[in-house]
C-alpha positions in Angstrom: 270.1 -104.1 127.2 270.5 -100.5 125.8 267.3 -98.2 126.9 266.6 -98.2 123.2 266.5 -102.1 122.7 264.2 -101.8 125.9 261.8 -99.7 124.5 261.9 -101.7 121.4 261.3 -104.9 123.8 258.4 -102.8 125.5 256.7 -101.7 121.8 256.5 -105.4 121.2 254.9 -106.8 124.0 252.8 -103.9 123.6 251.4 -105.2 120.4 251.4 -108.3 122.1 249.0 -107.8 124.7 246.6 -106.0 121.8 246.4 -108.8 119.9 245.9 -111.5 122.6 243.1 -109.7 123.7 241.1 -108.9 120.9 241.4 -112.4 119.4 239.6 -113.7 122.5 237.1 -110.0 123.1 238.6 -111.2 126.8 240.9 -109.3 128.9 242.6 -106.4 130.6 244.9 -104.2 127.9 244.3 -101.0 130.1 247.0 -102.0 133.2 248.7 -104.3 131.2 249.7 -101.7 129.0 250.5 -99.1 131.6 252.8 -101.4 133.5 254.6 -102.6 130.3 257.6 -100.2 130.7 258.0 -101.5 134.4 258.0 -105.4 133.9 260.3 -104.8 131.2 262.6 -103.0 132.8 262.3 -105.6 135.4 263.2 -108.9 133.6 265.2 -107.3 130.8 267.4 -105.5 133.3 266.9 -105.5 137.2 266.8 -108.7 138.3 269.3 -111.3 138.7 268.0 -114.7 137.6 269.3 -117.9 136.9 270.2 -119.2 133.5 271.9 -121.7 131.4 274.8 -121.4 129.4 272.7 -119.7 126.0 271.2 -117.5 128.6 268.1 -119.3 128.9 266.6 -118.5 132.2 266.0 -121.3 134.3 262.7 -121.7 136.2 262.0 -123.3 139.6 259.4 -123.1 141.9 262.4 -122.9 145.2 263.7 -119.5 143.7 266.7 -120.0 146.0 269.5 -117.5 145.4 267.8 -115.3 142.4 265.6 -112.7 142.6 261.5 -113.7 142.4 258.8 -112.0 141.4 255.3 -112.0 142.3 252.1 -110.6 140.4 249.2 -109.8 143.1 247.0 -107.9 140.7 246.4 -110.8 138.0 243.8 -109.6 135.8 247.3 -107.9 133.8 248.1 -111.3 133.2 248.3 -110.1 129.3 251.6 -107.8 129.9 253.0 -111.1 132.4 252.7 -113.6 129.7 254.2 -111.4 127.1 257.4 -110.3 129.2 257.7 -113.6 130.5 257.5 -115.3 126.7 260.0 -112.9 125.5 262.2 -113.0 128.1 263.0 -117.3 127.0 260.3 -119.1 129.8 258.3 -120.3 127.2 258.0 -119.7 123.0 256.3 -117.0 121.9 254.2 -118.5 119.9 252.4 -119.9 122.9 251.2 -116.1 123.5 248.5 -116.7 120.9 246.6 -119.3 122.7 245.9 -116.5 125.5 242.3 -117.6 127.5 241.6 -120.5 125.3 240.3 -124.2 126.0 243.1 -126.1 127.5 245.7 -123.2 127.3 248.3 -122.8 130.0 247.9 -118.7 129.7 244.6 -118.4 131.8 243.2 -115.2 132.3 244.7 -114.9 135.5 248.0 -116.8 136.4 247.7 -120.5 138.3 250.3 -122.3 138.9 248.2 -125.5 138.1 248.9 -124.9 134.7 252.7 -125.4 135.3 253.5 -122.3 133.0 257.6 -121.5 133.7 257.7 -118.0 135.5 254.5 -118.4 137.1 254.8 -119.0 141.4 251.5 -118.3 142.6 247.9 -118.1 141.1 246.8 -114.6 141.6 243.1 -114.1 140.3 241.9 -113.0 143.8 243.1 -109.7 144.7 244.9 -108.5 147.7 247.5 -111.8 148.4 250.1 -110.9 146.6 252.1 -108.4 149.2 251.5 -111.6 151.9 253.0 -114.1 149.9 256.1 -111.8 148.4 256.4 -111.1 152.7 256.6 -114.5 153.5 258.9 -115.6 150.2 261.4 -112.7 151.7 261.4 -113.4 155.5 261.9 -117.6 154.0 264.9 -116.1 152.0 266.0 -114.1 155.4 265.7 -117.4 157.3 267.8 -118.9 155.0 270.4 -116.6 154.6 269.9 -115.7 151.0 270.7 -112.1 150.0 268.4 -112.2 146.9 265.3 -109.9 146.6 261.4 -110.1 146.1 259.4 -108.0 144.2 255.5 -107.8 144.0 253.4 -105.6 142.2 250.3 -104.1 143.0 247.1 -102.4 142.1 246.4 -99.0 143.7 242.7 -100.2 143.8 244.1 -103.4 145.3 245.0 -101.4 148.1 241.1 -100.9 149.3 241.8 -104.9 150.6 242.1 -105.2 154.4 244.9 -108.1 153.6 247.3 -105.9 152.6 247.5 -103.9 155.2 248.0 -107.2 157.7 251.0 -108.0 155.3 252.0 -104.1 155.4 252.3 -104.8 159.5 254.1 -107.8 159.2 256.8 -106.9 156.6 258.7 -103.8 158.6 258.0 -105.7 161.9 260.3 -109.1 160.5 262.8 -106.8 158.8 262.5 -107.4 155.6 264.7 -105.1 153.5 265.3 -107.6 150.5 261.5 -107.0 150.0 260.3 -104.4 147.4 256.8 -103.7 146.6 255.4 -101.3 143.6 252.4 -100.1 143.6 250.9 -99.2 140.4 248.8 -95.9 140.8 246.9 -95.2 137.8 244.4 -93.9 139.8 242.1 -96.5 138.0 239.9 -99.4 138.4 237.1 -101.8 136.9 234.3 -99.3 138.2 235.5 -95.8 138.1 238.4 -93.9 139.7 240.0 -94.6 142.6 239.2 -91.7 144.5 235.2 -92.4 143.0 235.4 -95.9 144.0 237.2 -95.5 147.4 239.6 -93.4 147.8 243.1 -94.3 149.0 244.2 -90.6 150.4 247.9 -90.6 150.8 249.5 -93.7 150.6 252.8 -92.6 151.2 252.2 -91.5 154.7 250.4 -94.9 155.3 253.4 -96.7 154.3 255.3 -94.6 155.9 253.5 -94.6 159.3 253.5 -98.9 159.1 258.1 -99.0 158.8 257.9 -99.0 154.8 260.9 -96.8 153.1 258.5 -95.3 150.3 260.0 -94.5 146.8 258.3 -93.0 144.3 259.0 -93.4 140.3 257.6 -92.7 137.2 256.5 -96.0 135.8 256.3 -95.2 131.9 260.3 -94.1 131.6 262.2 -97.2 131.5 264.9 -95.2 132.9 263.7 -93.9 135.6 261.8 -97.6 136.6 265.5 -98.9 136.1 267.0 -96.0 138.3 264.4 -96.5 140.9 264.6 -100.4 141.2 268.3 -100.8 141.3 268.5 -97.9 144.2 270.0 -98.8 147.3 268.6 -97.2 150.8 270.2 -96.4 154.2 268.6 -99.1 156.4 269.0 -102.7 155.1 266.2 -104.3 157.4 263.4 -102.0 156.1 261.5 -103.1 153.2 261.0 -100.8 150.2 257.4 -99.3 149.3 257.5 -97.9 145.1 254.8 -95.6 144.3 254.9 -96.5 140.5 253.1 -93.5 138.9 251.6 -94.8 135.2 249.0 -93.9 132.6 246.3 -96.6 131.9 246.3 -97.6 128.2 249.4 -95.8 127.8 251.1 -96.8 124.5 247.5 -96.3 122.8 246.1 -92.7 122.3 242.2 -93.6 122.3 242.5 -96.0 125.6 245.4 -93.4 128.0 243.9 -92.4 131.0 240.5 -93.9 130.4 239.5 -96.4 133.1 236.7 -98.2 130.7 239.9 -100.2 128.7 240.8 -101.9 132.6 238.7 -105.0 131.0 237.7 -104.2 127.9 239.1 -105.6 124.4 239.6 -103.3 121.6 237.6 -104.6 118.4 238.9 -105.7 114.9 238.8 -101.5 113.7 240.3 -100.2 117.4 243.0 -103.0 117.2 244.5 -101.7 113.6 244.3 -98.5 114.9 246.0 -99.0 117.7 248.4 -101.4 116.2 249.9 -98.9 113.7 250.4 -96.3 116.4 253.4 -99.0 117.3 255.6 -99.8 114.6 257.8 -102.5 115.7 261.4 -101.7 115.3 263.9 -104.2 112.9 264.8 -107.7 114.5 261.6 -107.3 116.8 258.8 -109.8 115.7 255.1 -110.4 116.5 254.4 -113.8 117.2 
């Protein structure tokens, strides 16, 4: 895709996530919004995945030779579902039975609910970066040069298991793993550095065998640039310091921790929603 049909893409599921939260009061806009430019960068234009011959992707729990993806901080299940719908895994329609009775969009992904695109259920925090490890040292083992991704939480990062699965990772050699971190400096309770701060991640990345990156995470361009750059050493695995706004897209919620988990009401929801026109060919569902 052109960076413009991207940001069209990224205005959409934008709208997306705002509706599927307020027509349930239930949810988490601020992150999901902040890491829209990144997933769709990711599925719209870094990753190599499998698909048929209408360029349907095709979905299946193995993942052997495509790239995988894995979602450790699940509460931004809003911004997953959305990306994930648009992208062909399931209709779009489906998007508007977000959190409801029997529906297969939970508020945080589970793969009980058999939803295509979905690999692990991710409503605790702090797994995802041990599971993405694991996924890339099976793919080393079996000789496929595909890659891993897993996205993070800065906050996520006050959880002792991720720095067991920081260890591990540069000690197996896994350089088809990349992780992002998203560091909006945000979380359910305050700021990061309020809550408990993370001081320099970088160096403790750094000082654990991680080659650490750093990208701005609300320029598709530069999320595009970032993921698709190659680095020296092959058996080191790849740490992306993903800097974004929370809320960003919406000029009452940018930067303001109280939208993590918070749904805007019927008034905020206009508000926001005209602040993103959606471009021609590009439809709500």
């Amino acid at each position: 895709m052109e960076i413009e049909q991207l940001k069209s893409t990224a205005t959409a599921v934008r709208r997306d996530i705002l509706r599927m939260v307020a027509a349930v009061n239930s949810g988490h806009p601020g992150g999901s919004l902040g890491c829209t430019d990144f997933f769709v960068a990711l599925y719209f234009e870094v990753m190599n995945l499998k698909k048929d011959a209408d360029g349907k992707p095709i979905f299946d729990m193995d993942g052997r030779d495509e790239d995988i993806f894995f979602l450790s901080n699940g509460h931004i299940s809003p911004v997953f579902y959305s990306v994930l719908a648009r992208a062909g895994y399931f209709p779009v329609s489906e998007l508007a039975t977000f959190r409801k009775l029997d529906s297969r969009l939970q508020g945080h992904p589970t793969t009980a609910e058999h939803l295509p695109g979905i690999r692990i259920a991710s409503g605790s925090l702090g797994q995802g970066l041990s599971v993405a490890s694991g996924a890339a040292y099976s793919k080393k083992l079996n000789g496929d040069k595909s890659q891993v991704y897993v996205l993070m939480g800065d906050g996520e990062q006050q959880e002792g298991q991720i720095w067991e699965a920081a260890q591990f990772a540069p000690n197996k050699k896994l350089g088809n793993l990349t992780a992002i971190i998203d560091l909006n400096h945000a979380q359910i309770d305050g700021t990061t550095d309020n809550v408990n701060s993370n001081r320099d991640l970088a160096a403790k990345y750094r000082a654990f065998g991680w080659y650490v990156e750093e990208m701005e995470g609300n320029d598709i361009a530069d999320v595009i640039h970032t993921l698709k750059k190659s680095q020296e050493d092959p058996d080191v695995p790849t740490m992306i310091l993903m800097h974004t706004e929370m809320g960003f897209g919406v000029d009452y919620m940018v930067g303001n921790y109280k939208w993590h988990g918070t749904a805007p009401n019927a008034e905020q929801l206009t508000q926001a929603l005209n602040g993103l026109p959606l471009s021609v060919g590009v439809t709500d569902y």
